[in-house]
N, C-alpha and C positions, 0 to 999 in steps of 0.2 A: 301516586304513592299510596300504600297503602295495608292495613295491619289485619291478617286473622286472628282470631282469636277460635282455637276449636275448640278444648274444654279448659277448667281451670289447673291441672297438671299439664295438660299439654303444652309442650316448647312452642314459642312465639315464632309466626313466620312471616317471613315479611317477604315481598314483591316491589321491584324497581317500575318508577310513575311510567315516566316517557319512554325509560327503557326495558319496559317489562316484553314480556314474548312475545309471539305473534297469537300462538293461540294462550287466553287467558281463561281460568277455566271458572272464574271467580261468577255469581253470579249477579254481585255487586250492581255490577257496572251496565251501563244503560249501551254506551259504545266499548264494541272491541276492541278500536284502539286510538289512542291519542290522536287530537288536535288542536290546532289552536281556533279560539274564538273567529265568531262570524264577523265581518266588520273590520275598523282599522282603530282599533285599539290605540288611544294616543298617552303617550306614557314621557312627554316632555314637563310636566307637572307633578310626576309621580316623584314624591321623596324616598331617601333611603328610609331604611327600617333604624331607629332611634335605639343604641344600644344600651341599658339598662340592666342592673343587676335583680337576677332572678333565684330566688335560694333554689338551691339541690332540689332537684327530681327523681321518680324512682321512674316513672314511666317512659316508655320507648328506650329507657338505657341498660334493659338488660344485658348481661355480657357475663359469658360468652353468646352468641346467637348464631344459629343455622339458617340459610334462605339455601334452598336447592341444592342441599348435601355441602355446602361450603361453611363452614366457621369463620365470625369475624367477634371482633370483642371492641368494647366502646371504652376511648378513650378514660383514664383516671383525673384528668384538666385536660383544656382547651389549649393552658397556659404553655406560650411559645411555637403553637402549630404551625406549621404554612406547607405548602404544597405544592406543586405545579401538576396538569393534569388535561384530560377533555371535561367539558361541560355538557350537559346537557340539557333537556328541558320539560316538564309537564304540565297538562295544559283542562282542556273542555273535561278529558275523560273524570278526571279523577276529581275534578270542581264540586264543592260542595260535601268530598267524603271526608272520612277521619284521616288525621296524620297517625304516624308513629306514637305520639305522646298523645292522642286524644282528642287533639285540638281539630277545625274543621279547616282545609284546605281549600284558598282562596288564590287563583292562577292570577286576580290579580292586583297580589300583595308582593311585597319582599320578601320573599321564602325559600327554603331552598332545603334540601336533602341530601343527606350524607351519610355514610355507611359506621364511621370512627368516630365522630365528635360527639362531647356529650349535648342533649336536647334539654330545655332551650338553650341556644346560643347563637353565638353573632360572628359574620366574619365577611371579609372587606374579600370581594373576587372582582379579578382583576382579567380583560380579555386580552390577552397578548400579543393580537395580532392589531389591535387599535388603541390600547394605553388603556380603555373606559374602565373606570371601575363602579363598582355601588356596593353599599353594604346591606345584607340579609341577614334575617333568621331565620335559624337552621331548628327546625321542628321535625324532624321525620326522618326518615331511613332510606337507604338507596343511593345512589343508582347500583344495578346488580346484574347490568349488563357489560357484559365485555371488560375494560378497564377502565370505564366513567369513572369521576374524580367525585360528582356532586351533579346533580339535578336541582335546577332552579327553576322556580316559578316563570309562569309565559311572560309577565310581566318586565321581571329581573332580566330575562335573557333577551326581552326586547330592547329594552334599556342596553344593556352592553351591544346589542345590534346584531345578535347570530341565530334571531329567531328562523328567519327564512330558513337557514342554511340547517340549521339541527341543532351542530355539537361547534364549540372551541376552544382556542386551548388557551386556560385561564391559570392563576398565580391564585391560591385559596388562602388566605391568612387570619386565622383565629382572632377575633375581638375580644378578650376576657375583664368583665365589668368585677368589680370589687365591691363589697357592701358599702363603704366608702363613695364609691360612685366613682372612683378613679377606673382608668382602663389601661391595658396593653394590647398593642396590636401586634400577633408574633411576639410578644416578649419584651417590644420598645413601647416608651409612654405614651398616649394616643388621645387626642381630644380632638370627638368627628366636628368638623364646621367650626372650630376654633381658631380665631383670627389674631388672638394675643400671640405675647412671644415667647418662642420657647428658645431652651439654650442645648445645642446642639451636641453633642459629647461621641469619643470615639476618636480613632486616625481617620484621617482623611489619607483618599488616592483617587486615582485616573482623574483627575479636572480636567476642564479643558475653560476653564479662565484661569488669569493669571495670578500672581501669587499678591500679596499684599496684608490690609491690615484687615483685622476684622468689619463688616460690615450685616448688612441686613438680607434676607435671601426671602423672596418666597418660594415656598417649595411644594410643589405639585404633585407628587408623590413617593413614595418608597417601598423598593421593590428587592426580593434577594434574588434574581437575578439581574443580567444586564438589560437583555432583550427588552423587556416590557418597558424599562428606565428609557431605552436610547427610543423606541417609535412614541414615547409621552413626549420627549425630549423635541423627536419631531413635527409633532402635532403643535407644540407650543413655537416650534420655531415659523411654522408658516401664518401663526398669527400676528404675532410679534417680534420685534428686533431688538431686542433688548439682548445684551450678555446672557448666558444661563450654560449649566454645566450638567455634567450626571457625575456626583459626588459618591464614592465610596466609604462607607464606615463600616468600621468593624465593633461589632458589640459582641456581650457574651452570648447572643442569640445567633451570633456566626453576620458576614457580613451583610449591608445593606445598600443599594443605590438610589442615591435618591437627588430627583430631579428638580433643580433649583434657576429660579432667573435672578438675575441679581450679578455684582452686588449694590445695595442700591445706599445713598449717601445719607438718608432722611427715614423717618419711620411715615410721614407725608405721601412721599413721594414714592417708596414700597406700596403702602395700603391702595394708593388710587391706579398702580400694576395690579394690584391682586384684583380690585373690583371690575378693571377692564377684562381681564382672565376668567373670571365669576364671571362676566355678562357672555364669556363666548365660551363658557362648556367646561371650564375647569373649575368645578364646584367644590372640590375636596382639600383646596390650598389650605399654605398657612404660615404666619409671618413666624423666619424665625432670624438671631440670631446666629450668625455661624464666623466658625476662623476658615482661612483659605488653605 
């Protein structure tokens, strides 16, 4: 990814990382064209990116903006986004230059590119064909090929597991931090790696446990579609046997599914589910409350 700048009247133009052209005419860049680092890059340790309130920026959000006779205009909030789309990825080429907003571009961080959202910000991508999610920050501009949804870092896209492959198709969902320090994810309340309980609100539909009284759930993700809900749903079922559902709610942010084991009789006997879950790849849980 990356930002020209030709004089200071001149309209700002920007170019997609991973998905920029074949021929680049930029003379920037050391390689013509992307790749990923030499070696095997191990990224089982790598944290998500910690989301945080950042005041207003003017930089990399101007809008409206031109990239190769197309107009696009950057979001007015973040608050309530989400998307489904392809993914893609940037990597060796662009390591070490400037992002959209100034900053330097590190393939292997949590970052990631986007054509709409405003910079800095945060947002939970989710790859749909495996459930994996991790959260990034979105510094930069792009992807500006074809109809990429977002370019993430070589790192991010290792992590969700489609670096080999290129591109896939992911769920994007804006993280919007408050001066407060509070968040929304899409629109609902959101605390990353938060193990307390939260209390769950909305109609419930489509379960597939049975009905009863209220009890404890931990819930593994939430997604506004089904798909990404029912192969998490999966993933969780070939580790453990426990009860667990894909719950529907409806909020004002339109509905969400989200996927729950449970329900369990004890806040005990939840917590040391959730830390067996945590020990085998589902890091993103969260004890909550819920009615059936």
């Amino acid at each position: 990814m990356f930002t020209w700048w030709l004089t200071a009247s001149a309209m700002l133009i920007l170019a997609g990382c991973a998905s920029s052209p074949e021929t680049d005419h930029s003379s920037r860049y050391t390689l013509s064209q992307d790749r990923a680092p030499a070696g095997d890059f191990d990224v089982s340790g790598l944290e998500d990116a910690q989301p945080r309130y950042e005041a207003p920026r003017a930089a990399g959000n101007k809008s409206p903006y031109t990239v190769w006779g197309k107009s696009y205009r950057v979001l007015g909030s973040n608050e309530g986004y989400v998307a489904t789309g392809t993914a893609s990825w940037y990597g060796e080429k662009f390591h070490g230059h400037k992002t959209s907003n100034g900053e330097t571009f590190d393939m292997y961080e949590m970052s990631a590119a986007h054509k709409s959202l405003r910079i800095p910000g945060y947002a939970r991508v989710t790859n749909l064909d495996n459930g994996r999610s991790v959260i990034v920050r979105v510094n930069d501009r792009g992807p500006f090929h074809g109809d990429r949804l977002i370019d993430l870092s070589y790192a991010a896209a290792k992590k969700l597991g489609y670096q080999a492959r290129g591109t896939a198709r992911v769920e994007v969902a804006a993280i919007t931090v408050r001066p407060d320090g509070s968040m929304t994810l899409a629109g609902e309340p959101f605390v990353p790696g938060d193990r307390g309980t939260l209390v769950a609100s909305g109609v419930a539909a489509d379960t597939d446990v049975g009905s009863g009284a209220r009890g404890l759930f931990v819930q593994l993700g939430s997604f506004s579609s089904r798909d990404p809900a029912e192969a998490l749903l999966n993933r969780a079922r070939s580790v453990l046997e426990n009860p667990m559902r894909v719950r529907a709610i409806d909020t004002q942010s339109g509905r969400f599914h989200r996927v729950q084991v449970g329900p369990f009789r004890d806040e005990a006997t939840a917590r040391r589910t959730q830390s067996l879950l945590e020990a085998r790849g589902f890091s993103q849980s969260v004890l909550l409350t819920d009615s059936h």
